[in-house]
C-alpha positions in Angstrom: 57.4 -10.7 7.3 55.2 -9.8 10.1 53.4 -7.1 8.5 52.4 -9.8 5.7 51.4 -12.2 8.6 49.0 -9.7 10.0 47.5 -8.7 6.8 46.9 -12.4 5.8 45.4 -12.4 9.3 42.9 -9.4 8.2 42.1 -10.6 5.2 40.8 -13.8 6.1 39.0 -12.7 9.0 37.5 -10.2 6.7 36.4 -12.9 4.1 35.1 -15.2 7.1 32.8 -12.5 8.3 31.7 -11.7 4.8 30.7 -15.3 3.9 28.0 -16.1 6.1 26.0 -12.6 4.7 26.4 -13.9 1.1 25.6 -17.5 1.8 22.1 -16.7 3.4 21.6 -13.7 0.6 18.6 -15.1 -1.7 16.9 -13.3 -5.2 13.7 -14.6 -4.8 12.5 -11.3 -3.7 12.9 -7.4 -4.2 14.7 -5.9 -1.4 13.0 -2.3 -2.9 9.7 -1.3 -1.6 6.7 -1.3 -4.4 6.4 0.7 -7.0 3.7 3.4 -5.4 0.2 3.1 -7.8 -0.5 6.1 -9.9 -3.9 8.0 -9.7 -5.9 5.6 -12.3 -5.1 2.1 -10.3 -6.1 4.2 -6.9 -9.3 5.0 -8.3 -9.5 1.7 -9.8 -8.7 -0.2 -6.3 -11.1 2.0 -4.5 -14.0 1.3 -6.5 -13.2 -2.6 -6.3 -12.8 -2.5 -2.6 -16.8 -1.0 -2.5 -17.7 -3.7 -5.2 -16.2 -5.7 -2.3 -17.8 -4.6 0.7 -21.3 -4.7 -0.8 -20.6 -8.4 -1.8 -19.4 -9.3 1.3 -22.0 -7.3 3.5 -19.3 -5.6 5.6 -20.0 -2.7 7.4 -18.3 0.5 6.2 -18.0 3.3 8.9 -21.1 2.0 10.7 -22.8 1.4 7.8 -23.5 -2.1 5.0 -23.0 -0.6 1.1 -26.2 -1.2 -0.5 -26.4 -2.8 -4.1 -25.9 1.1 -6.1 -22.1 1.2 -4.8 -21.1 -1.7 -7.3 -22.9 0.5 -10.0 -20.7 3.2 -12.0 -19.4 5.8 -9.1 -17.7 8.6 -9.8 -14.0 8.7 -8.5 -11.4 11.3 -8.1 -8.6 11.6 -6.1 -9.5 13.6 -3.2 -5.7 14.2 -1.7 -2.7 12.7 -2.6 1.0 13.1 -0.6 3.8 10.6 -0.6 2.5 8.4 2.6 -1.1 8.1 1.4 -4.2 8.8 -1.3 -7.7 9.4 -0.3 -10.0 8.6 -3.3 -13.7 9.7 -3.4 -16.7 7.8 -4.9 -19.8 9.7 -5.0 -22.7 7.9 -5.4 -25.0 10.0 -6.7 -28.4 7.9 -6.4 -27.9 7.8 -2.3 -26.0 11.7 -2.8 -23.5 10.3 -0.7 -19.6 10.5 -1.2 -17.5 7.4 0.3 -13.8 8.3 0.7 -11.4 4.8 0.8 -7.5 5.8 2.4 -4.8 4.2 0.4 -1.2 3.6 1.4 0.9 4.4 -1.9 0.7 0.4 -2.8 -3.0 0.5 -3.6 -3.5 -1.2 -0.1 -6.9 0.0 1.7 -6.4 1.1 5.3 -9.8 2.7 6.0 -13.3 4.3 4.7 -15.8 6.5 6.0 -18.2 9.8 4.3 -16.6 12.2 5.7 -12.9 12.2 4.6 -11.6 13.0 7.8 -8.5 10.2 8.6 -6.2 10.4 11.3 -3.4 9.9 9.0 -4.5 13.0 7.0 
């Protein structure tokens, strides 16, 4: 009878700790990180974040985009691991190659002409 006692005694004290976790447990968001972008949408979201630093006049490694970076550049992926991509755009009426960093959710870190990131 004892043994029974104590193991009723576990068992709630188990469910009791338990209770609060699935009480304050909500679905309105994914627990899993995002799914990483493939080559096309890095490409894609490099060339939109130029687009986007020529309208908004910021300065880009020291220097403001001119008007040609919104036109048609051409983008490859310059290196690719499972932390980060590094896209070029090469402009080819300045003869100038911009290269944007992004973490593996399309999100833009940094910019610059030379390639050359810290976290590469």
């Amino acid at each position: 009878m004892r043994v029974m006692s104590k193991l009723i005694s576990v068992l709630g004290l188990s469910l009791s700790l338990l209770m609060p976790s699935l009480a304050l447990s909500h679905s309105d968001h994914d627990e899993r990180p995002g799914t990483p972008i493939n080559d096309k949408q890095a490409m894609e979201a490099a060339a939109e974040y130029a687009r986007s630093a020529v309208e908004k006049s910021e300065l880009v490694a020291g220097v403001a985009l001119d008007a040609s970076w919104q036109a048609e550049t051409e983008a490859k992926i310059h290196k690719k691991n499972i932390r980060y991509l590094i896209v070029s755009l090469y402009n080819a009426s300045q003869e100038k190659t911009l290269y944007v960093l992004l973490g593996p959710d399309g999100q833009v870190h940094d910019a610059n002409f030379d390639g050359a990131f810290e976290r590469s």
